[in-house]
C-alpha positions in Angstrom: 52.0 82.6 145.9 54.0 86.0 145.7 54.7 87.3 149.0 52.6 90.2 148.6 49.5 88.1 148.3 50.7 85.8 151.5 47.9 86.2 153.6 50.3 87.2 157.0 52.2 89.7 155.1 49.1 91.2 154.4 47.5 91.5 157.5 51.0 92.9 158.4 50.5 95.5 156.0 47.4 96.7 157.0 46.1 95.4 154.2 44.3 92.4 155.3 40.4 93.9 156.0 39.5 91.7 158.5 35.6 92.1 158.8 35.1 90.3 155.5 37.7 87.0 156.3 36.1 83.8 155.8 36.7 81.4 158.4 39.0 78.9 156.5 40.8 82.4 155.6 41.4 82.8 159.5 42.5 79.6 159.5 45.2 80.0 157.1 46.4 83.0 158.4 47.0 81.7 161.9 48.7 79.2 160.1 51.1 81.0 158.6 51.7 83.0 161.3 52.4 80.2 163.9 55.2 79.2 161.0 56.6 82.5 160.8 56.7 82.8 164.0 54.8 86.9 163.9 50.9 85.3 165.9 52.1 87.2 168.7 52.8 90.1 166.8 49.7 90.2 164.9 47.8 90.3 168.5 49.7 93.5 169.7 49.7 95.5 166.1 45.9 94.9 166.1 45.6 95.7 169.4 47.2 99.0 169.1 45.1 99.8 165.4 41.8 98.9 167.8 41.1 95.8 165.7 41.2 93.1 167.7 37.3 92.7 168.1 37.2 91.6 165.0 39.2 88.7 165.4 36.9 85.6 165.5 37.1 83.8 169.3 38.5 80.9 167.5 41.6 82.7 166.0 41.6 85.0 168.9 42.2 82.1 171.1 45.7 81.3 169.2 46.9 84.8 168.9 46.1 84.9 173.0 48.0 81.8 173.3 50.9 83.3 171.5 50.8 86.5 173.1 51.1 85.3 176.4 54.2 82.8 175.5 56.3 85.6 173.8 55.0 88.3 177.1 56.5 85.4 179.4 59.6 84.6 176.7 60.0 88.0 177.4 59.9 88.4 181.4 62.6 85.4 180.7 64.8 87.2 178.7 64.8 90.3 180.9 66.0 88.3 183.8 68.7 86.4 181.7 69.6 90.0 180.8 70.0 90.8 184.5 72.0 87.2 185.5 74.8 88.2 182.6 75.1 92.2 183.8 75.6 90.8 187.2 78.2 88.3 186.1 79.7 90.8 183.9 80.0 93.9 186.3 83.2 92.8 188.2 84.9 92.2 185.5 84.2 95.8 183.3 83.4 94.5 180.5 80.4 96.6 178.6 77.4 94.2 177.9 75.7 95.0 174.6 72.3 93.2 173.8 71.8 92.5 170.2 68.5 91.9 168.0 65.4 90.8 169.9 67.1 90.7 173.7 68.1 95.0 172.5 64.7 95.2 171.4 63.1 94.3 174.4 65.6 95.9 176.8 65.4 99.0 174.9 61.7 99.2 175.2 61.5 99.1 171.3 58.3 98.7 169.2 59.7 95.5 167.4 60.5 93.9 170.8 56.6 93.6 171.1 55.2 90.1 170.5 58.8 89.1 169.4 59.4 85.7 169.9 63.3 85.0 171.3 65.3 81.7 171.6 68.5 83.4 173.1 70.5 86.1 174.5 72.5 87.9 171.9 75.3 89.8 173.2 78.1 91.3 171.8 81.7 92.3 173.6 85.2 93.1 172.3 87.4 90.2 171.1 89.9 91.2 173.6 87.4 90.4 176.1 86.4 87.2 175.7 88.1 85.3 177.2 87.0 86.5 180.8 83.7 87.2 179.5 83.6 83.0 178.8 85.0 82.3 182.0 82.9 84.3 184.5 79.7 83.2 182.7 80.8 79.5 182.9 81.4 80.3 186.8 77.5 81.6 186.4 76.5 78.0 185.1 76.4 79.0 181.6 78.6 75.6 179.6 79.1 75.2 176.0 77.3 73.4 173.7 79.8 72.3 171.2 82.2 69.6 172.7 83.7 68.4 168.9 87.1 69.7 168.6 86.6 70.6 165.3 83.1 72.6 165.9 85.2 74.3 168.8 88.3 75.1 166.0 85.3 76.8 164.0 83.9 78.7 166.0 87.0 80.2 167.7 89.2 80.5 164.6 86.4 81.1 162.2 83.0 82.6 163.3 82.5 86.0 165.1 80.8 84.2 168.0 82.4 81.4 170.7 80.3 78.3 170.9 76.9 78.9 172.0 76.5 78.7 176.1 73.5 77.2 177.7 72.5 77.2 181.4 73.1 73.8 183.6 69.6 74.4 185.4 67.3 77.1 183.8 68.3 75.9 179.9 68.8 79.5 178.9 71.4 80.0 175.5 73.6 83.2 175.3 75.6 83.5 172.2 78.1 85.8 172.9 79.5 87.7 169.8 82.7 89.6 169.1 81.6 91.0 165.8 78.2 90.8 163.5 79.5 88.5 160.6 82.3 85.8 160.5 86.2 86.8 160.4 86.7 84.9 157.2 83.1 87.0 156.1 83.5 88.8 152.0 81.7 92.1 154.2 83.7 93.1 157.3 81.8 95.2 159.3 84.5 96.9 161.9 83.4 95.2 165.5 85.2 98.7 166.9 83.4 101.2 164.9 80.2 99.2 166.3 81.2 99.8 169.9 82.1 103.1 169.7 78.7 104.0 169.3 76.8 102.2 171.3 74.2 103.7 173.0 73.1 103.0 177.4 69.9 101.4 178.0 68.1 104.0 180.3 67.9 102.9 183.8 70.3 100.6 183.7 74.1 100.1 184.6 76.6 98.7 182.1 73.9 97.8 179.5 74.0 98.8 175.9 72.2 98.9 172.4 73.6 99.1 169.0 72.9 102.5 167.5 69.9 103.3 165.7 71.4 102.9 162.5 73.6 100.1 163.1 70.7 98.0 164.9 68.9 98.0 161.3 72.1 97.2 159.5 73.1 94.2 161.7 69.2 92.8 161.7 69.8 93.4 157.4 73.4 91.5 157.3 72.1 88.9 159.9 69.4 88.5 157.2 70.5 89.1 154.0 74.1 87.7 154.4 72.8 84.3 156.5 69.7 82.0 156.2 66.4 82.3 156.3 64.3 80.5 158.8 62.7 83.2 160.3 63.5 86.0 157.0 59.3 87.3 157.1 59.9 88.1 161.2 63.6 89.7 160.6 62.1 91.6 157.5 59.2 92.4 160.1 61.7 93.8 162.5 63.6 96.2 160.5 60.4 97.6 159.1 59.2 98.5 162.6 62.8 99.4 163.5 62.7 102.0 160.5 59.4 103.1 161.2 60.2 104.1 164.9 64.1 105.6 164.3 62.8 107.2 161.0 60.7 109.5 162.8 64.2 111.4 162.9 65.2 112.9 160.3 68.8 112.7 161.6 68.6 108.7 161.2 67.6 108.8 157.3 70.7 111.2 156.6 73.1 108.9 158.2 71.6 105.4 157.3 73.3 104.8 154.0 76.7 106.3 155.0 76.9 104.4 157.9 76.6 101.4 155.6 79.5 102.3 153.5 81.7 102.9 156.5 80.7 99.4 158.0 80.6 97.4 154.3 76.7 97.0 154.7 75.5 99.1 152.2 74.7 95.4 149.8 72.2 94.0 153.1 70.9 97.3 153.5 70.0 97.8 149.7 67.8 94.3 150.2 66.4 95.2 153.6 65.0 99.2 152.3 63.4 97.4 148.8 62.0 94.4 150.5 60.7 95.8 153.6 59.1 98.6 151.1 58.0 95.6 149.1 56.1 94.1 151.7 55.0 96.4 154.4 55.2 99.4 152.4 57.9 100.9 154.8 57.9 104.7 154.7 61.6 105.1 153.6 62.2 108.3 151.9 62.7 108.7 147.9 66.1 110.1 148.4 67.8 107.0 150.6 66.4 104.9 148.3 68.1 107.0 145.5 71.1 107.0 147.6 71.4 103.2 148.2 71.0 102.3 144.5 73.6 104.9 144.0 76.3 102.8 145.8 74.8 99.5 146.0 72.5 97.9 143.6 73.6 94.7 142.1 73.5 94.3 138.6 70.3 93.6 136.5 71.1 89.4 136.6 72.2 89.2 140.1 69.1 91.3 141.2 67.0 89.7 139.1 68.0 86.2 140.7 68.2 87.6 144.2 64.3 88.7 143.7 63.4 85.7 142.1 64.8 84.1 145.4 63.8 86.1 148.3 60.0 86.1 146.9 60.1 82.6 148.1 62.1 82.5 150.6 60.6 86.0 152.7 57.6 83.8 153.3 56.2 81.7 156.3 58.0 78.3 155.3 54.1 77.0 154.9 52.6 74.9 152.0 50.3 77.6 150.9 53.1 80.2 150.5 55.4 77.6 148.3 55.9 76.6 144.4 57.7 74.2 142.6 60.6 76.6 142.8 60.4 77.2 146.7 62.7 74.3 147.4 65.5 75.0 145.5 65.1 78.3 146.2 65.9 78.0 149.8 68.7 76.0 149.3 70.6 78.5 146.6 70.3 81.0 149.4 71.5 78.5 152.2 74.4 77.8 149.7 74.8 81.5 149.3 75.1 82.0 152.9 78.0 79.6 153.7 79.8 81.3 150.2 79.4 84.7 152.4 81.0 83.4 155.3 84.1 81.7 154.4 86.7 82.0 151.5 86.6 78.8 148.5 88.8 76.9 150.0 88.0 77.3 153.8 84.4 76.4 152.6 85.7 73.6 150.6 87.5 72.2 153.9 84.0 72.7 156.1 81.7 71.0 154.0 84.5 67.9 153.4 84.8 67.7 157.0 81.1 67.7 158.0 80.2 65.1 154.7 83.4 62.7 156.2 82.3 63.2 160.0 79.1 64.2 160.0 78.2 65.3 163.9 76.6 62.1 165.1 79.8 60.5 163.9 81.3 62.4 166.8 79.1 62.1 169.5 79.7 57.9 168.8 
C-alpha cells in the first residue's frame, strides 16, 4: 500500500472523511495507529478540527484509552524534567530537553498526544562527567554493564549509556551531540548550544532552536532507524507548521542546515512530510534545498522506493513483498551513517562473536 493511501496517514492529512468510514475501516485505522504509535494524536487533532463526534463509541473508546496514557506519560515526563533540573542546578550545567520531553516542556503543538519512552537531554561533552555523577547520586544507574557496550558508547556514540531510575524505572539518555562522533554528518554540538533557547517559567531549562529542533528530529530520522519514522515524520510536520508561521524561520531553515551538515535529512524531511501531510513549506525552500542537497536520480530514486515502506505503521496492511527488505537496507544504512568501514566492520564482528546474552552468562 503506498503511504499515501495508508489509512492513518490519511486521517492525519485531513483527508480521511470520517462520516462515511465503515466499521471494519475504523478498525483498521485504530490499528495502524496503536502500531505507529499517533491514537493519541489522532484524538487531540480531531478534537481541535471539532470531529471527534464522529468517531464511532467503539473506536472512540481506544483513542480515549490512548489519550489518557500519553496525558499521564506526560505529567511523568514533566516531573522527570523537574528531578534532573534539581539535580543539575548545583552543579551549573545548562539542561537542554531534546525531541518529545522539548516538546512538551515547551508547550509545543507536536508534544500533544505524543507518546515518550525517555528523557532526552543534551549537555556539553565537557560536562559529562559531573552531569553522570550527580544524576547517579539522584538514583539514575546505567543500563549497559558489558565493557565493550560501555567502550561504545563512550568512545563512539554521542550519548553515555542510557540511565534508568532504581525505583520509579524512568530512562534519561543524556546526549553530548545529535549524531555519533565517528557519524559521515557532524553537526557542531557548540553551534547547537549557542542557540538554545529558555523554556519560559522556568530556571536552567532549554530547547533547541526552532530550526535546529526540526533538523535534529530530520537527522534522528533520516540518518537512524525507523521504528517510529510515520510519528517522527508527524512531528516535524507539526513542528513546521507552528515555527513556519514566521517568516523569519523559512529564511534561515536551509542555511542553518548547511552550517550544521544537515542540509541531506532535511532535504528528506521537507519532500516526505509534503508527501504525506501536505506540509505547507514554501516553493522557494524547497527550491533552495534541492539546490544544495538533492541526491542524485539513483540514490533518490532508491531512498523513495525505501521510505514509501518504511514511513508506514509497521502493520500487515501497510506492507508488500518488498517491505522487509526494505527495512533492513535502511537499518544497514543507518549503522553505515554512524561509523567508518572498518569501525563498523569491528562492531558487527564483535556483536556476531559475543552476542549480548553471551555476556550476561
Amino acid at each position: 500500500m503506498p503511504p499515501n493511501d495508508c489509512l492513518v496517514v490519511r486521517a492525519l492529512r485531513g483527508a480521511l472523511p470520517l462520516e462515511s468510514l465503515l466499521m471494519n475501516e475504523w478498525d483498521l485505522l485504530i490499528r495502524q495507529g496503536r502500531k505507529a504509535g499517533l491514537l493519541a494524536r489522532l484524538h487531540w487533532q480531531w478534537t481541535q478540527t471539532g470531529q471527534i463526534h464522529l468517531v464511532p463509541e467503539a473506536a472512540l473508546a481506544h483513542l480515549l484509552s490512548a489519550r489518557v496514557i500519553a496525558d499521564k506519560q506526560a505529567l511523568a515526563v514533566r516531573w522527570e524534567v523537574s528531578q534532573i533540573r534539581t539535580t543539575l542546578l548545583p552543579i551549573g550545567v545548562p539542561l537542554t530537553l531534546l525531541k518529545g520531553a522539548a516538546y512538551c516542556l515547551a508547550g509545543l503543538v507536536a508534544g500533544r498526544g505524543r507518546v515518550f519512552s525517555d528523557v532526552d537531554i543534551l549537555v556539553p561533552k565537557t560536562h559529562i562527567a559531573q552531569v553522570e555523577s550527580a544524576l547517579k547520586m539522584r538514583g539514575w544507574v546505567a543500563t549497559q554493564h558489558d565493557a565493550y557496550d560501555q567502550r561504545y558508547y563512550r568512545n563512539w556514540m554521542h550519548e553515555i549509556p542510557p540511565l534508568v531510575h532504581l525505583k520509579r524505572l524512568s530512562v534519561i539518555d543524556v546526549h553530548h551531540a545529535i549524531l555519533p562522533e565517528t557519524a559521515r554528518l557532524k553537526p557542531n554540538p557548540t553551534l547547537l548550544l549557542a542557540a538554545v533557547q529558555a523554556i519560559p517559567g522556568a530556571t536552567n531549562l532549554f530547547t533547541l532552536a526552532p530550526a535546529d529542533m526540526v533538523l535534529h528530529s530530520a537527522s534522528h530520522l533520516f540518518c537512524g532507524e525507523f521504528e517510529h519514522g510515520l510519528r517522527d515524520l508527524s512531528d516535524i510536520d507539526l513542528l513546521l507548521r507552528e515555527f513556519g508561521t514566521v517568516a523569519e524561520f523559512w529564511d534561515g531553515l536551509v542555511p542553518r542546515a548547511q552550517q550544521l551538515d544537515l542540509a541531506r535529512p532535511l532535504y528528506f524531511a521537507l519532500h516526505w512530510a509534503v508527501r504525506l501531510f501536505a506540509t505547507p513549506v514554501p516553493s522557494p525552500v524547497l527550491r533552495e534545498i534541492d539546490a544544495c542537497a538533492r541526491p542524485s536520480i539513483p540514490a533518490k530514486q532508491l531512498m523513495n522506493a525505501l521510505l514509501q515502506r518504511a514511513l508506514v505503521p509497521d502493520h500487515a496492511s501497510c506492507h508488500d513483498a518488498l517491505s522487509v527488505p526494505a527495512r533492513g537496507l535502511l537499518y544497514a544504512r543507518a549503522h553505515w551513517l554512524r561509523m567508518p568501514p572498518h569501525l563498523l566492520a569491528y562492531h558487527l564482528a564483535h556483536k556476531a562473536l559475543f552476542p549480548p546474552h553471551s555476556a550476561a552468562n
